[in-house]
C-alpha positions as CSV (number, residue, x, y, z in Angstrom):
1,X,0.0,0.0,0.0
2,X,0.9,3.6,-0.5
3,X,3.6,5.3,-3.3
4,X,7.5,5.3,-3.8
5,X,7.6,6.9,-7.0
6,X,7.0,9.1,-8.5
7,X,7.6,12.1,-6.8
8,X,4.9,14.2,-8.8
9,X,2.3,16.5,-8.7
10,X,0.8,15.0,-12.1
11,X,1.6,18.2,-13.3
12,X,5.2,18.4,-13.3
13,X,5.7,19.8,-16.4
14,X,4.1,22.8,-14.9
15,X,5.4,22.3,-11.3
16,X,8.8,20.6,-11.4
17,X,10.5,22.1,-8.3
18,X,7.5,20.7,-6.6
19,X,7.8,17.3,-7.3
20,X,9.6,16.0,-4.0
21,X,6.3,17.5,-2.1
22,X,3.7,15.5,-4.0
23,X,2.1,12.4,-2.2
24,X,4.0,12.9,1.1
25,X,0.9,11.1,3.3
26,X,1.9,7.7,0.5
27,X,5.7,7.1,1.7
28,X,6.6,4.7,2.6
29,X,5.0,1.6,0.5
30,X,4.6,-1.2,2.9
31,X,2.5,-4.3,3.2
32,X,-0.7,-4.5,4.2
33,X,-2.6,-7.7,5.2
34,X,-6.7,-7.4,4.4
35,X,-7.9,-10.4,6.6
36,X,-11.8,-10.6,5.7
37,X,-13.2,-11.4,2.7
38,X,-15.4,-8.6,1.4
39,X,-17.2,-7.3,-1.8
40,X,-17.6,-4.4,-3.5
41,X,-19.7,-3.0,-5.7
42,X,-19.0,-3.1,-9.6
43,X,-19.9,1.0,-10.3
44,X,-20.4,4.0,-7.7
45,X,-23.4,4.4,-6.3
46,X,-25.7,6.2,-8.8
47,X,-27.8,9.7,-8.3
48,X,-31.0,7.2,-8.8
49,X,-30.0,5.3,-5.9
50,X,-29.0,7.8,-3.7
51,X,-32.3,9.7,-4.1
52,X,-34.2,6.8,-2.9
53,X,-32.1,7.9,0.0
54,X,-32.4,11.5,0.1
55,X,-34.9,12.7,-2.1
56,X,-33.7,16.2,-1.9
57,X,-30.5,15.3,-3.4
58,X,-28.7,18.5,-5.3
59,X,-26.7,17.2,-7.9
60,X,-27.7,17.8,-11.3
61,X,-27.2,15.0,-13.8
62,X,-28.5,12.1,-15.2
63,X,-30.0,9.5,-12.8
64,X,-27.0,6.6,-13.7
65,X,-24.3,9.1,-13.4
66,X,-22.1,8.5,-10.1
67,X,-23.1,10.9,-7.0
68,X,-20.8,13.3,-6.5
69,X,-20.1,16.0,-3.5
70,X,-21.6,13.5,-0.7
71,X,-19.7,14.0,2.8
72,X,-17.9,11.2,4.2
73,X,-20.7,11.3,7.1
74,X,-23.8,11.0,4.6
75,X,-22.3,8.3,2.7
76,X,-22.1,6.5,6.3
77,X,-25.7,7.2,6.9
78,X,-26.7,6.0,3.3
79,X,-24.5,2.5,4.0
80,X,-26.7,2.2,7.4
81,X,-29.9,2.9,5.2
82,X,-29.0,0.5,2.9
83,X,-28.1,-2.2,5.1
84,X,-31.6,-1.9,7.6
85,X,-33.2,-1.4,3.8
86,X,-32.1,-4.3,2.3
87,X,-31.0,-6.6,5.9
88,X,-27.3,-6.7,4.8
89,X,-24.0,-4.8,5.6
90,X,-22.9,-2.0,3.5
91,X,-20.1,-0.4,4.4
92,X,-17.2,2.4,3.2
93,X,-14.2,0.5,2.3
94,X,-10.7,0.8,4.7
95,X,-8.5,2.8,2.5
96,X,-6.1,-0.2,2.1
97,X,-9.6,-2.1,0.8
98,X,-10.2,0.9,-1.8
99,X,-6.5,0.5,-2.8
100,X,-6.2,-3.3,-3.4
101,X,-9.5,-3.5,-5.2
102,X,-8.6,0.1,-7.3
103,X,-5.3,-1.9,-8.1
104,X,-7.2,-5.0,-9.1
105,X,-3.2,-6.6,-8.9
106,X,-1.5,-4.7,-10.5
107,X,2.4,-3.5,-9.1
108,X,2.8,-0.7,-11.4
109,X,3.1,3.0,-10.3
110,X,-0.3,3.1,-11.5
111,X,-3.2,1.2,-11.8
112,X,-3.0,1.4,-15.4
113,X,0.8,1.7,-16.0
114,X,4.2,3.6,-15.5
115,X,2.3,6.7,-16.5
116,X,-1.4,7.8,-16.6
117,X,-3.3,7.0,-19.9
118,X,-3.0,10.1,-22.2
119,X,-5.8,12.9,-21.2
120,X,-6.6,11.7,-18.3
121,X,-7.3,14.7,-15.6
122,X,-6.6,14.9,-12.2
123,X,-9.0,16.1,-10.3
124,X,-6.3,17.8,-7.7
């Protein structure tokens, strides 16, 4: 888990000398044992199914389009509606759970590679 290399800000064409500051909260890499079994779901949660949630949802967009802006505490409250709704547990993944199933193996710097697919966008 975490990042080595490299030591970007994904824009270091535009930010060289900054480099050696990006990702500092991923250093070290280092091993990390997930010990239960779990499952996760195949897309993000959708704007339909959130709205069956909280109807007075504010994001604008098209009702199988992931939600977006949610806090970390109302996507716990949606997980406990979700489990009494449907009499199973939903939960937010550990961060080491997010990172081994983004991964889905790989070793690489990234997910998809050495280097990010050409026009991809960073959202920081």
């Amino acid at each position: 888990m975490g990042q080595d290399t490299p030591r970007a800000d994904y824009s270091t064409m535009k930010h060289g000398e900054k480099c050696d500051d990006a990702d500092w909260d991923e250093r070290p890499v280092h091993r990390v044992t997930i010990t239960t079994a779990l499952h996760m779901g195949v897309t993000e949660v959708t704007i339909a199914q959130y709205r069956q949630f909280n109807p007075k949802l504010k994001n604008a967009g098209a009702d199988d389009e992931a939600v977006t802006d949610v806090s970390w505490h109302d996507a716990m409250k949606f997980s406990e509606w979700l489990s009494k709704k449907e009499g199973k547990t939903y939960r937010l993944p550990t961060e080491a759970e997010w990172e081994y199933t983004c991964r889905a193996g790989t070793t690489t710097t990234f997910s998809t590679g050495e280097r990010l697919p050409d026009g991809f966008r960073s959202s920081r």
